[in-house]
C-alpha positions as CSV (number, residue, x, y, z in Angstrom):
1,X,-63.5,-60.3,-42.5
2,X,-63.7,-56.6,-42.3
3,X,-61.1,-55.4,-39.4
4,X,-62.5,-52.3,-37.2
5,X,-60.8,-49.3,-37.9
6,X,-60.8,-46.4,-35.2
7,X,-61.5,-42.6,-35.9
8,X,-58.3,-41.3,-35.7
9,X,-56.6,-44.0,-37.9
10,X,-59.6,-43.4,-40.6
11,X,-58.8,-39.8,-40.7
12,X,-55.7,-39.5,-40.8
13,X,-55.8,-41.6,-43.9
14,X,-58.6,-39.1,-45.0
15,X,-56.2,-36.3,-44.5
16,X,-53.2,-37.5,-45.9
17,X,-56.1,-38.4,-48.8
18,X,-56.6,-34.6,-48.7
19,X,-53.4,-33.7,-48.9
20,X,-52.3,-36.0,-51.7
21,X,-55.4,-34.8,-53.9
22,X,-54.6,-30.9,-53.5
23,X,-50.3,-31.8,-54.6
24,X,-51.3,-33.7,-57.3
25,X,-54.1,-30.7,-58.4
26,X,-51.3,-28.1,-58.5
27,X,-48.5,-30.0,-59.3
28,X,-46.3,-30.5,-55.9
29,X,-44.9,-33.7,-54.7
30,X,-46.8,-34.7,-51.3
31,X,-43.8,-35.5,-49.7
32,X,-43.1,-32.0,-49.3
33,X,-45.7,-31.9,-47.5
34,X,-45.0,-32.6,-43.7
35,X,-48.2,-33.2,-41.6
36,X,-48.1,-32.6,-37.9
37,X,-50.3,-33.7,-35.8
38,X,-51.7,-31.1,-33.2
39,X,-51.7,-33.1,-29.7
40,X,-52.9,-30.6,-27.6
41,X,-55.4,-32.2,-25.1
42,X,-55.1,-35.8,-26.3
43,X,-54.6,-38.9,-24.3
44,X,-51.6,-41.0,-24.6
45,X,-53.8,-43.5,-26.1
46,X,-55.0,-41.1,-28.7
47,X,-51.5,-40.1,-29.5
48,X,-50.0,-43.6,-29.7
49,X,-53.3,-44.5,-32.7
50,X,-52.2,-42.1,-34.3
51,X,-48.3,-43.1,-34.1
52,X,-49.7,-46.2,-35.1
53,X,-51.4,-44.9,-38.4
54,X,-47.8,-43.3,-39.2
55,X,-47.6,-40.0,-37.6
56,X,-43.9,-39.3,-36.9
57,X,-44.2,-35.1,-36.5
58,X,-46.5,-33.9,-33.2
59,X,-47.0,-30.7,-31.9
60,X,-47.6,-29.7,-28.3
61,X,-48.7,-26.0,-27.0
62,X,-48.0,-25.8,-23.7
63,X,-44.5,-27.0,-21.8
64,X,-46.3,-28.1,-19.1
65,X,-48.7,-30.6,-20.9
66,X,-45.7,-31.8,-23.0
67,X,-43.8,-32.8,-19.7
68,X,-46.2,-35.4,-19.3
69,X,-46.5,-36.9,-22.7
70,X,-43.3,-36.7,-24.8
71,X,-40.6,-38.7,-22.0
72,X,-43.7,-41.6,-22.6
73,X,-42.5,-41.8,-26.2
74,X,-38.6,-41.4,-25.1
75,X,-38.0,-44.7,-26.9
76,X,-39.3,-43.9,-30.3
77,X,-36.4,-41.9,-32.1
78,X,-38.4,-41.2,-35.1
79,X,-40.8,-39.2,-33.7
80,X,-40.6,-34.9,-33.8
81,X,-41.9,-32.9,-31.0
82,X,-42.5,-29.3,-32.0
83,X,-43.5,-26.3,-29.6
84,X,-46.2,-24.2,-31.3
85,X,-47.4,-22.3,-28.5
86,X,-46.2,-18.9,-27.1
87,X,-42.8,-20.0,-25.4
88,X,-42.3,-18.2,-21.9
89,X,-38.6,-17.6,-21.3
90,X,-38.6,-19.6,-18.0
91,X,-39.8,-22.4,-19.2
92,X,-36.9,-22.2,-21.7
93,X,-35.4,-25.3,-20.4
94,X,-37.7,-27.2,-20.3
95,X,-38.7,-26.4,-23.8
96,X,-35.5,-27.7,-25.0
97,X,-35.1,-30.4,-23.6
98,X,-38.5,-32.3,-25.0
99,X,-39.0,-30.2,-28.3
100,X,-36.8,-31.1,-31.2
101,X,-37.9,-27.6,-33.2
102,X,-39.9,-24.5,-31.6
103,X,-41.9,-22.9,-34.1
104,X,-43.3,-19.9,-31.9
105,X,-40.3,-17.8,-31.8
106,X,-42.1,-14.1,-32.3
107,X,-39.6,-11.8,-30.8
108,X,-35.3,-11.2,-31.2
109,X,-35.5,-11.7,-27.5
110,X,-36.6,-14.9,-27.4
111,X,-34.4,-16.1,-30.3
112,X,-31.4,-14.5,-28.1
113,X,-32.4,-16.4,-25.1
114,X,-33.1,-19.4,-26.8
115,X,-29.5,-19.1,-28.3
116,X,-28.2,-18.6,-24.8
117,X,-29.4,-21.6,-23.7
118,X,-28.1,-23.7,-25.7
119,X,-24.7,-22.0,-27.5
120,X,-22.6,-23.8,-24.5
121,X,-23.6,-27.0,-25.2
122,X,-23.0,-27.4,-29.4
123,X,-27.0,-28.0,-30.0
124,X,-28.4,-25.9,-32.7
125,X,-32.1,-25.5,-31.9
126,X,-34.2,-25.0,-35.4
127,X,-36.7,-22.2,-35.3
128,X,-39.4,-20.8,-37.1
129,X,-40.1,-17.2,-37.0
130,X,-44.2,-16.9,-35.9
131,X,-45.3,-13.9,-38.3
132,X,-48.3,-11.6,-37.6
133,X,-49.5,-11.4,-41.0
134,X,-53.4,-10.5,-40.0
135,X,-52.5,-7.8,-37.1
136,X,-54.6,-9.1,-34.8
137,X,-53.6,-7.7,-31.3
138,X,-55.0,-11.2,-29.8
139,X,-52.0,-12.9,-31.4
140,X,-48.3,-13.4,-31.1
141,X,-45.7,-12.9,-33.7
142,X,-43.7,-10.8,-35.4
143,X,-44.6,-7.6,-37.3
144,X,-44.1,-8.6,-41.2
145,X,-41.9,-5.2,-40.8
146,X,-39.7,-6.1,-38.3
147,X,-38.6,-9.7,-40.3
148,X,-35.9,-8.1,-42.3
149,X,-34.2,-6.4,-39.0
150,X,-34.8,-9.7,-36.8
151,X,-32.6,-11.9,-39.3
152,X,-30.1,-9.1,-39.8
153,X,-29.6,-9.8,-35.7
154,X,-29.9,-13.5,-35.7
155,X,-27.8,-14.5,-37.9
156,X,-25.3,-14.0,-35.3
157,X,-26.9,-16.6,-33.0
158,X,-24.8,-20.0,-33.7
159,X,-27.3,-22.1,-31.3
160,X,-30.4,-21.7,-33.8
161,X,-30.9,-22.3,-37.2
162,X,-33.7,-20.4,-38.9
163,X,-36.1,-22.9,-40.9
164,X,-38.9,-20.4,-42.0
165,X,-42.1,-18.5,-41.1
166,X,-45.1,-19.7,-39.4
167,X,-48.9,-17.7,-39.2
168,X,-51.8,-18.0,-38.0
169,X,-54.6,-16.5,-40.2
170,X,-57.7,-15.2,-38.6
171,X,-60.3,-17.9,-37.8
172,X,-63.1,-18.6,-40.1
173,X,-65.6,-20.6,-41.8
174,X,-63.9,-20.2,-45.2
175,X,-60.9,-21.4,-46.0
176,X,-60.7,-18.7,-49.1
177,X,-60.1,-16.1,-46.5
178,X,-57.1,-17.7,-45.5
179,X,-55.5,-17.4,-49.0
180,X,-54.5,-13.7,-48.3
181,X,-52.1,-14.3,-44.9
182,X,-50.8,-17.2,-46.6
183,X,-50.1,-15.6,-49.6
184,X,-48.3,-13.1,-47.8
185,X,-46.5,-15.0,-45.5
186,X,-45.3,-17.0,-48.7
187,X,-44.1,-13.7,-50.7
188,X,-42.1,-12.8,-47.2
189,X,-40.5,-16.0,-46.4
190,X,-39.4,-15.9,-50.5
191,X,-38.2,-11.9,-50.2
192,X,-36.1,-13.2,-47.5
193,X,-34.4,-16.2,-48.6
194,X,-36.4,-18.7,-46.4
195,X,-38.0,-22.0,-47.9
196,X,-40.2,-23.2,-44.5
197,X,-43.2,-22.3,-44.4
198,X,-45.8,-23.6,-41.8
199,X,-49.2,-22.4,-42.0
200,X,-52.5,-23.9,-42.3
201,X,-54.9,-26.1,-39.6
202,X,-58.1,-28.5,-39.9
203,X,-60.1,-26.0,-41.6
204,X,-58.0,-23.9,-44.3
205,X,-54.7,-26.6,-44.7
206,X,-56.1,-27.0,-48.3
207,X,-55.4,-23.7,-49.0
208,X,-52.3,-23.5,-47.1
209,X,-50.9,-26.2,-49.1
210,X,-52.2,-24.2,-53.0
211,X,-50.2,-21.5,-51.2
212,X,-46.8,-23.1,-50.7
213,X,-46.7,-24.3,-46.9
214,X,-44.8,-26.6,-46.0
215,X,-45.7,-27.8,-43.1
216,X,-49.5,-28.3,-42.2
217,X,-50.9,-28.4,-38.4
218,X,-53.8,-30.5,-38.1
219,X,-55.5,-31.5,-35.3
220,X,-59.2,-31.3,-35.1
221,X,-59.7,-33.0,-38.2
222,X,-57.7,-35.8,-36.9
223,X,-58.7,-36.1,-33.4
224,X,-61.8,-34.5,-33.5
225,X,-64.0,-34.8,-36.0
226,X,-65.9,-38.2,-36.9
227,X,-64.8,-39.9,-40.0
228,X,-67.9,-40.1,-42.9
């Protein structure tokens, strides 16, 4: 007998298919790999399938939405909560007390406040420095300039510890176009010493992953999209 398999379980196996194909093509380990799952929006239902199915890394983009899922999962140790959306500084708090990394830290100040937080209390916070590889005045981040200068500061910060660079590349229908920003944000995060890199969503992860990243974001293509 055949057992009924629901969307999200079917592709996340199609993803994690996705992912294993491109490693083996270029010759990286998949477990290097790390796939989070973008939960923005999702039920708890939803969220739990996809626990279910194996999913242990899970990023929210709003405090205020993660205050009402992540404490239903309190129980489940395993599980890693990132913050990938802009992170206001007074919703600091809040932030760290549900996230277990934030990995939208685009300006010193934030990185400073975040170290304030937290420097009392011996928790060391792990960060990723958002880069704004494309320009685009519509997003966050930090100027690709400005990266040597912001870890000349930081390292002074004992309540963070720096994990790599995260970007967004500017939307589109072809993942090729992608290949530049990630490129880029690879050559930076290798000028300056840092191994993390997290770039990449449903449509251009592919790419991302040719390109180095090491941490993919995928949500539509979980969530979303109906499996073939």
């Amino acid at each position: 007998m055949m057992l009924w398999m629901s969307g999200v379980r079917t592709n996340i196996r199609s993803v994690r298919d996705e992912i294993s194909r491109a490693c083996e093509r270029i010759g990286r380990d998949p477990a290097d790999v790390t796939l989070m799952a973008v939960t923005k929006g999702e039920s708890i239902d939803t969220i739990k399938e996809a626990i279910d199915e194996g999913i242990r890394h899970l990023g929210e983009s709003k405090v205020q939405e993660a205050l009402n899922k992540i404490p239903v999962f309190s129980g489940n140790n395993d599980l890693t909560w990132y913050m990938i959306g802009h992170l206001q500084t007074n919703k600091m708090k809040q932030a760290l007390s549900l996230f277990g990394e934030i990995h939208s830290v685009d300006s010193l100040n934030l990185a400073h406040k975040i170290n304030e937080t937290v420097k009392d209390s011996g928790k060391i916070i792990p960060i990723y420095i958002e880069i704004n590889i494309s320009g685009e005045q519509s997003k966050y981040g930090l100027s690709p300039s400005m990266l040597r200068s912001f870890l000349s500061s930081a390292q002074f910060f004992s309540g963070i510890k720096i994990e790599g660079l995260m970007t967004l590349a500017p939307f589109s229908k072809n993942p090729e176009e992608s290949r530049p920003y990630f490129k880029e944000l690879a050559r930076l995060a290798g000028a300056n010493g840092l191994k993390g890199l997290c770039m990449g969503m449903s449509g251009d992860f592919i790419v991302a992953i040719e390109e180095g990243a090491t941490i993919i974001r995928v949500g539509r293509a979980i969530f979303k999209e109906s499996p073939e």
